[in-house]
N, C-alpha and C positions, 0 to 999 in steps of 0.2 A: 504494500500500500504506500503512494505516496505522498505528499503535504497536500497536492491537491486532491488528493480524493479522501483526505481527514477532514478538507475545509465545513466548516457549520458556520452561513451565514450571518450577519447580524441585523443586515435590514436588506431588502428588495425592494427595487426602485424599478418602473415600466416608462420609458423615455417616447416621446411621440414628439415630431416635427407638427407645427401647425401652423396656418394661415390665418386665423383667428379662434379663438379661445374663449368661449365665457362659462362663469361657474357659478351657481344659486349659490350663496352662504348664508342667506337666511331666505325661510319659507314666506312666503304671503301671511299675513296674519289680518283679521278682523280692520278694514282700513285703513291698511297698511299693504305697500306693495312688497314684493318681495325682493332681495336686495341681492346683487350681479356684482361680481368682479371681471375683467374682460383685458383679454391681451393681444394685440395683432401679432405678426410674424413672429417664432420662435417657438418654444420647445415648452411640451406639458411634461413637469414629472411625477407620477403616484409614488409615495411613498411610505413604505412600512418597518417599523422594527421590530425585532426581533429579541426575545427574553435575553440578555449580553450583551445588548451594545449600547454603549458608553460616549461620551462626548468626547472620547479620543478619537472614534471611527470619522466623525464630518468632517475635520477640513479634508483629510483626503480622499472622501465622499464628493466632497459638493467641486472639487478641484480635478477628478475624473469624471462626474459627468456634467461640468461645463466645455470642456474640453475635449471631449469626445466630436469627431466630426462628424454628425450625424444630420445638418442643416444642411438644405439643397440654397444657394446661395442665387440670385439672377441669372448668372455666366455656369449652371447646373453646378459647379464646384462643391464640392459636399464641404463645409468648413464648421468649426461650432460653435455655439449659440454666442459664446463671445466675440468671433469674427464676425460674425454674421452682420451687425450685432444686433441682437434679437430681444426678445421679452422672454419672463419663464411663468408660467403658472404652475403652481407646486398643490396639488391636493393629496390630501394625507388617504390612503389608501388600504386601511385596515385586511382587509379581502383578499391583501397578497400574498397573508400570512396564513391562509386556511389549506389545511390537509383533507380531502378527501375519504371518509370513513363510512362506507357505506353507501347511501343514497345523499349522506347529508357532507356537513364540512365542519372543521372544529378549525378554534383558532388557538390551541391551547399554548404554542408556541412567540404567541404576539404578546411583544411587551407591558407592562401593567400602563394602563390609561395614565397616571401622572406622570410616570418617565418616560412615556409614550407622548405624552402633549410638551415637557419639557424639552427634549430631543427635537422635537418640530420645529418651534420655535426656536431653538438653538440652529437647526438647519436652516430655514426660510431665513434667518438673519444672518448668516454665510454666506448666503444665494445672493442677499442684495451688495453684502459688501463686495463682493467678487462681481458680479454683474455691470451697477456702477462704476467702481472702478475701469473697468475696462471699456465704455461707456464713453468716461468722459475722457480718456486716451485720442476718442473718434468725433470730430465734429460734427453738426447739426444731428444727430444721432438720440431719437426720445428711445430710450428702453423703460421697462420696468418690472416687476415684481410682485406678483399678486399670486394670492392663498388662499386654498379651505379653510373652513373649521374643523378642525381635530374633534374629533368624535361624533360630526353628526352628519347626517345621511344630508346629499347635497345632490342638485341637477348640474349634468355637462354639457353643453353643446360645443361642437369642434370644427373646425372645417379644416383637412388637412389636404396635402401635397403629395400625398404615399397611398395605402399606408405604408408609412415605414417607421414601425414600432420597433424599440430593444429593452430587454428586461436583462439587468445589470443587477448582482449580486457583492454586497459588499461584507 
């Protein structure tokens, strides 16, 4: 056996290019609309963690899949969401941590809801620093940075370029 086939992940992350982006973070309620976050060109990332991982895994989380060239660019050139440079919608993706048992799915393996929403947060605020940064390297260039809510069921609409989806294990 070798180191890689000992590997036991600590969070799964599903990478999508997109054309625009929008995500429900709160439902409609009693006259009240219901409230959209929305990204044009760049990259969706779901993500999930895993019972073990720790705020030592993000930066070299959020620093492999900004970097990853998986944006199709004008000139078709595949470059990543930082050359691009692109926006990212980050929604937290509980679901990518279920195992199949049966007819049904258990999540027994996803980390507990407060170090699971702490984590998030700690990653969506790497996202922007890194994003930005590179941002304003690039003139007239609006990028941005927008989020689910950690823990609650949310609508996606997407319009993408692919598909071309990659599920990336950290």
């Amino acid at each position: 056996m070798t180191d890689k086939d000992s590997f036991t992940p600590v969070a799964r992350t599903v990478l999508q290019q997109c054309l625009h982006g929008r995500l429900q973070v709160k439902p409609a309620e009693e006259g009240e609309e219901a409230t959209w976050v929305q990204i044009n060109r760049g990259m969706v990332i779901y993500i999930c963690f895993f019972k073990g991982a720790t705020d030592d895994t993000l930066p070299k989380m959020v620093s492999t899949l900004l970097n990853q060239r998986l944006c199709e660019s004008d000139s078709g050139k595949m470059v990543s969401v930082l050359d691009l440079p692109g926006s990212l919608l980050i929604v937290p993706q509980a679901t990518l941590g279920g195992k199949a048992k049966g007819k049904g799915m258990q999540y027994h393996g996803n980390i507990g809801k407060e170090d699971g929403l702490r984590l998030y947060q700690t990653f969506v605020s790497l996202c922007e620093k890194e994003l930005l940064a590179a941002a304003s390297a690039q003139t007239d260039t609006e990028v941005m940075v927008k989020h689910g809510t950690y823990g609650n069921r949310q609508v996606l609409k997407l319009d993408t370029n692919g598909p071309y989806t990659h599920l990336m294990e950290f």
